[in-house]
N, C-alpha and C positions, 0 to 999 in steps of 0.2 A: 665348872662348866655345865650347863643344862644341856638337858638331850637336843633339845629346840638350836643351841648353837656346836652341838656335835660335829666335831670333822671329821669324815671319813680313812681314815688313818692307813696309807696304802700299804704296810708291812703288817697291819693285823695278820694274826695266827701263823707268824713265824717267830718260831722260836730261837735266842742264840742263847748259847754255853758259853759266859766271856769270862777264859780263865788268866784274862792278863791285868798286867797290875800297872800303874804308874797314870801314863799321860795318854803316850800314842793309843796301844792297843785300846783302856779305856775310851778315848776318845769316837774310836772306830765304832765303839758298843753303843754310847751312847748317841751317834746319829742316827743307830739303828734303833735306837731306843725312842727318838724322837717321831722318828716316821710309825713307830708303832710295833713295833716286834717287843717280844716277852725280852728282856734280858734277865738270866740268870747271873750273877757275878758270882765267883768263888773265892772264897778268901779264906786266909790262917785263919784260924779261928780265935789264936789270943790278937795276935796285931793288926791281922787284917790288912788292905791294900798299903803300903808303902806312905802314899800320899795322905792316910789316916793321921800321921803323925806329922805336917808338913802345915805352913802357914799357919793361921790366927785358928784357933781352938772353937767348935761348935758343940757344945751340948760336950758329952763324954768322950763319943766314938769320932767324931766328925772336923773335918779343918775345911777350911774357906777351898784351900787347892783339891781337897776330895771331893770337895762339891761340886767344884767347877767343869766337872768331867766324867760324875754318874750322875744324874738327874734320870725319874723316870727308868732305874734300873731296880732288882730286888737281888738282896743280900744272902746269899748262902753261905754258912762256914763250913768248910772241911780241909781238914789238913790231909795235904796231898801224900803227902810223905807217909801217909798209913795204908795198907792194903784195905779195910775197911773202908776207905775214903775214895781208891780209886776202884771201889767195885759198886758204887754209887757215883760216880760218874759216868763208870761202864753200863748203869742202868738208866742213867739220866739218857742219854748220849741218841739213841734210835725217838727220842723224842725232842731232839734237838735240829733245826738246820742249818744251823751255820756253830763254829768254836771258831772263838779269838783267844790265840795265848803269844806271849813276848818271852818264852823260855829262850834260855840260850839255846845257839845251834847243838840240837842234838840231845839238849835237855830234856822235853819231851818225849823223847823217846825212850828211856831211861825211864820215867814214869809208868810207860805204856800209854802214853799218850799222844803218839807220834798219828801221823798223818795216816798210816798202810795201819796201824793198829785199829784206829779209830772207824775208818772208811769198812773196816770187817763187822762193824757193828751196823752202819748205816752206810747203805752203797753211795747213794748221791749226797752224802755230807759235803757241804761247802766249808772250808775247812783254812782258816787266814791265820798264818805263823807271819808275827811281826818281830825281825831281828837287828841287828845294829847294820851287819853287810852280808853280803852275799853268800849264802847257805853254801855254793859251790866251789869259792873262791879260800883263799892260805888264810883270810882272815877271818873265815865263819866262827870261830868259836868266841871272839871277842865280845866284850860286853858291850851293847851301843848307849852311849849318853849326849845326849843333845849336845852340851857343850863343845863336848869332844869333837862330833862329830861340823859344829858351826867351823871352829879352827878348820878343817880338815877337809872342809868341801869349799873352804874358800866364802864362806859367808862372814866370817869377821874383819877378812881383807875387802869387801868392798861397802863394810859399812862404816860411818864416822866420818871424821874430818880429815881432808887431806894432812894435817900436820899432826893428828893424835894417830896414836898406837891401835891395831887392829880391834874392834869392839863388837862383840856382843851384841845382839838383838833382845830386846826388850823384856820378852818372852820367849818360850821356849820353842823356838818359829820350826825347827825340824819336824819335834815331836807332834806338834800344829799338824803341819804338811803333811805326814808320814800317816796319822790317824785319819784324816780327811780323804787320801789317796785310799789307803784298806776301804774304808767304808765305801767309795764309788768301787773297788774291785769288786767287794762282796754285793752290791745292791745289781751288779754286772751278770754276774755269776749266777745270783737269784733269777735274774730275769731269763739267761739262756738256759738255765734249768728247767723253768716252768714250757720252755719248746720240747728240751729236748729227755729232760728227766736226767738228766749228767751234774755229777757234782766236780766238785773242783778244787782245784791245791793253789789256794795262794800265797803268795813267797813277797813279802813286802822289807827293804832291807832301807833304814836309818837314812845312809851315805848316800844311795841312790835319790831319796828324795830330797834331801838336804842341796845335792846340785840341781837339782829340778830347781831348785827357789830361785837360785844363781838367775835365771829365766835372761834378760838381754844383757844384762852387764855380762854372764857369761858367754853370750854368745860372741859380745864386743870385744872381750880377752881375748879369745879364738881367731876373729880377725884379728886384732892387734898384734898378738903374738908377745904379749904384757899383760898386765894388770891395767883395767884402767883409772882412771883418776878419780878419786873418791870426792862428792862434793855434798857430805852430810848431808843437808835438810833440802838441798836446790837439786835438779833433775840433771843426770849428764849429758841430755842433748835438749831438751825445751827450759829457754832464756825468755819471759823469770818464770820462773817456775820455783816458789819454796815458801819457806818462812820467811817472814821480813818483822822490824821492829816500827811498829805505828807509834806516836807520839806517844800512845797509852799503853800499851799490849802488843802481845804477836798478835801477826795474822799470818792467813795463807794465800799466797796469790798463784793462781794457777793459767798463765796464758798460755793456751793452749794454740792458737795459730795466730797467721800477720793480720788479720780483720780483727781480733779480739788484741794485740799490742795496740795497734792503730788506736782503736777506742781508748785504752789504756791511756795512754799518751793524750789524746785530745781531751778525754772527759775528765779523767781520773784525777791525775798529777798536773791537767792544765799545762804539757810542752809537748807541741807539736814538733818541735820541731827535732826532737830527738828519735821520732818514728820517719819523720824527713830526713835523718843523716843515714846514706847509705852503708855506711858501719852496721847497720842497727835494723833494716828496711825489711830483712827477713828471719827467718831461725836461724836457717843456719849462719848467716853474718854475723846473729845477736851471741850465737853460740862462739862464734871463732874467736867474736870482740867482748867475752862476757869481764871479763879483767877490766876495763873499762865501762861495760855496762850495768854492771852491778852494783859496784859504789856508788855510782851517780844514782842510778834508782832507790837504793837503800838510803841516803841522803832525803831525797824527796818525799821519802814514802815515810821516814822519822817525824817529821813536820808537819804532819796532817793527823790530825783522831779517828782513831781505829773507824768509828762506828761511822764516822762522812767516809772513808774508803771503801766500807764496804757498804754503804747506801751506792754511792756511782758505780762500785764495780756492779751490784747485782742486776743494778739500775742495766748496763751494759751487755749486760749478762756473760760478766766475765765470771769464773768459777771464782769462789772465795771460802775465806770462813773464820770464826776464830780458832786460835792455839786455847783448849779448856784443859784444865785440871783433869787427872782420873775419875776423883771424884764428883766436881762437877760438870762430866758426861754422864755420868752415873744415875744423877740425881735432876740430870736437865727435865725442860719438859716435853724432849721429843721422845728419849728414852720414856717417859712416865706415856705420853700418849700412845706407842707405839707396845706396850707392856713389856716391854722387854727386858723386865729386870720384877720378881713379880714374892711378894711372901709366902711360901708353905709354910703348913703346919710343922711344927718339932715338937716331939716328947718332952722335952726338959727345955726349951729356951721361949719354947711358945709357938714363934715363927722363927724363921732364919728368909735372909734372899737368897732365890737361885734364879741364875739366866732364864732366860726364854730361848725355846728355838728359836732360831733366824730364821726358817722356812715360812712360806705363804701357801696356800695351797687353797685355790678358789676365794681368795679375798681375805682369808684367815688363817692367823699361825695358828701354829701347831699347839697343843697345848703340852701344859706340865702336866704328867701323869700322876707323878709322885716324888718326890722331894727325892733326893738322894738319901740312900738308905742307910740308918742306923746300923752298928756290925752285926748281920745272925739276923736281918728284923724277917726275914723269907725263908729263913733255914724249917722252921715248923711246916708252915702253910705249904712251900714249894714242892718239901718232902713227903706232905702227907697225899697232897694233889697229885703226885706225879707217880710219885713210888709207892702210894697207899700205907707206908709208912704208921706204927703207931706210937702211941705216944710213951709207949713202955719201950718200944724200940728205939725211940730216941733219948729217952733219957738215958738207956743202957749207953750210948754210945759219948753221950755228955760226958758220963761218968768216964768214959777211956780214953776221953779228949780228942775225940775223932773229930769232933763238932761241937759249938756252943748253941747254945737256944735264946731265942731272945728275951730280951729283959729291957727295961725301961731305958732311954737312954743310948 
């Protein structure tokens, strides 16, 4: 990126310490990472973050899941478990403003890396402990795992088909949620800081966000006083609303109110007279009658090519789209126009892809800073910038496995 198309990056010169590993907390770093703050990440020094060794292999250090969740961060090794190691965080720390860590409850603390330890080094540290549940509660010391936690908040029971067994979400939709939520607490925190000079303890817990997701089907249990009725790919109150099978392909049909069936009906599928049966005449009827409205529509809508139903729908301006492969959404050319998928450099592979932010900010994303980091590729530079650090001092500590130094790869 030339200076000429330079974005003004609104977390320049805030520093985080993100000493958590996996998905959530990662995640939280790296949208701070996107908006522009330094992230430091710390890591083992032999294995490094968890998700190092998780998915398709990049270069040495690196897998596609590692990727997909530091971008734009730098890699420090130290192994925490050394007193060496946390008396260089203890110095890192008054030059940091925000720590992300996902320690078990009470695990940090135990390091001396607890909340009231840390806060004695920098008063207004903003400070985001990511756990499975509730630091307060009989279950704080459990381990939180997304899957566990999809069973358990009720997100497997209202995904899938009404006649298959509770299922899973795609991806890892908690740990999603759970990093997205830390980084608006901290981006929160940062901003009533800069009023008031107050730092802050945030307490982000797995479960709690996990029934966030739950969002109106949980609210519709609540009224219900059930579970409600699972209708995989179609919507539980807007009829039609889902996948359907076109003569060639899926597609997506999304109507969204009775002006947009209406059209449906007369443009689309050519039968008025099925938006003229009062069965059918509003949502909610289409909804009560959808046992009958649905076969018949999926009938008609089998018997037409994909690409004439979605000429009339768009024509209509009914919402539409096709059903694409992972790959190619990947590789389309709106992903390609919109650069959302973009090659850095790699030591060893050449280039590798990593995402783009999703953010806009004045007409222009955000940019990639720096590829996600090789294990150790910052432990030098960060250490010598920060800590003034030399290089006799870091070898000494190589040698005692406190830390590794980077190396190609």
């Amino acid at each position: 990126m030339t200076a000429s198309q330079a974005v003004d990056l609104p977390l320049e010169g805030v520093r985080v310490l993100d000493l958590s590993r996996v998905f959530a907390g990662p995640l939280c770093g790296q949208v701070l990472a996107d908006f522009g703050a330094e992230v430091i990440k710390i890591e083992h020094p032999a294995r490094g973050d968890d998700t190092r060794d998780w998915g398709i292999r990049v270069g040495k250090t690196e897998t596609t899941y590692y990727n997909s969740m530091n971008r734009s961060k730098r890699s420090v090794t130290l192994d925490l478990q050394s007193a060496e190691a946390l008396r260089i965080v203890h110095e890192l720390l008054p030059q940091c403003d925000v720590v992300i860590h996902n320690f078990k409850t009470g695990g940090a603390e135990k390091l001396g890396l607890g909340y009231e330890q840390l806060r004695a080094l920098r008063s207004d540290l903003i400070y985001c402990a990511v756990a499975g549940y509730d630091s307060s509660g009989p279950e704080a010391k459990r381990p939180g795992y997304d899957l566990v936690i999809q069973g358990e908040a009720g997100l497997m029971a209202l995904n899938g088909e009404a006649n298959t067994p509770p299922l899973k979400f795609g991806v890892a939709v908690v740990d999603l949620m759970t990093g997205m939520y830390a980084a608006q607490a901290v981006l929160a925190a940062l901003f009533q800081r800069q009023r008031t000079g107050r730092g802050r303890l945030i307490e982000m817990a797995l479960y709690d966000c996990g029934l966030m997701v739950t969002g109106y089907y949980g609210l519709d249990a609540l009224k219900l006083g059930h579970d409600p009725e699972r209708y995989g790919n179609a919507h539980p109150s807007i009829v039609p609303y889902g996948m359907f099978e076109a003569a060639d392909g899926p597609l997506i049909i999304a109507v969204g109110n009775n002006s947009q069936f209406d059209k449906f009906c007369r443009q689309v599928v050519e039968r008025p007279d099925i938006v003229e049966d009062p069965r059918f005449s509003t949502n909610v009827n289409r909804s009560h009658n959808r046992a009958e409205l649905v076969p018949l529509l999926s009938g008609l809508i089998r018997s037409f090519p994909r690409e004439l139903l979605l000429h009339r729908m768009t024509a209509a301006g009914i919402p539409c789209g096709r059903v694409a492969g992972l790959h190619d959404a990947l590789t389309c050319e709106r992903t390609r126009r919109g650069q959302l998928v973009q090659d850095m450099p790699h030591p060893v592979t050449g280039t590798t892809p990593v995402f783009a932010p999703p953010y806009r900010l004045d007409g222009r994303r955000l940019p990639i800073r720096n590829a996600p980091p090789t294990l150790g590729e910052g432990t030098r530079e960060v250490l010598q910038k920060l800590l003034a650090m030399s290089d006799e001092q870091l070898q000494s500590l190589s040698e005692q496995g406190v830390l590794t130094l980077p190396t190609t790869g």
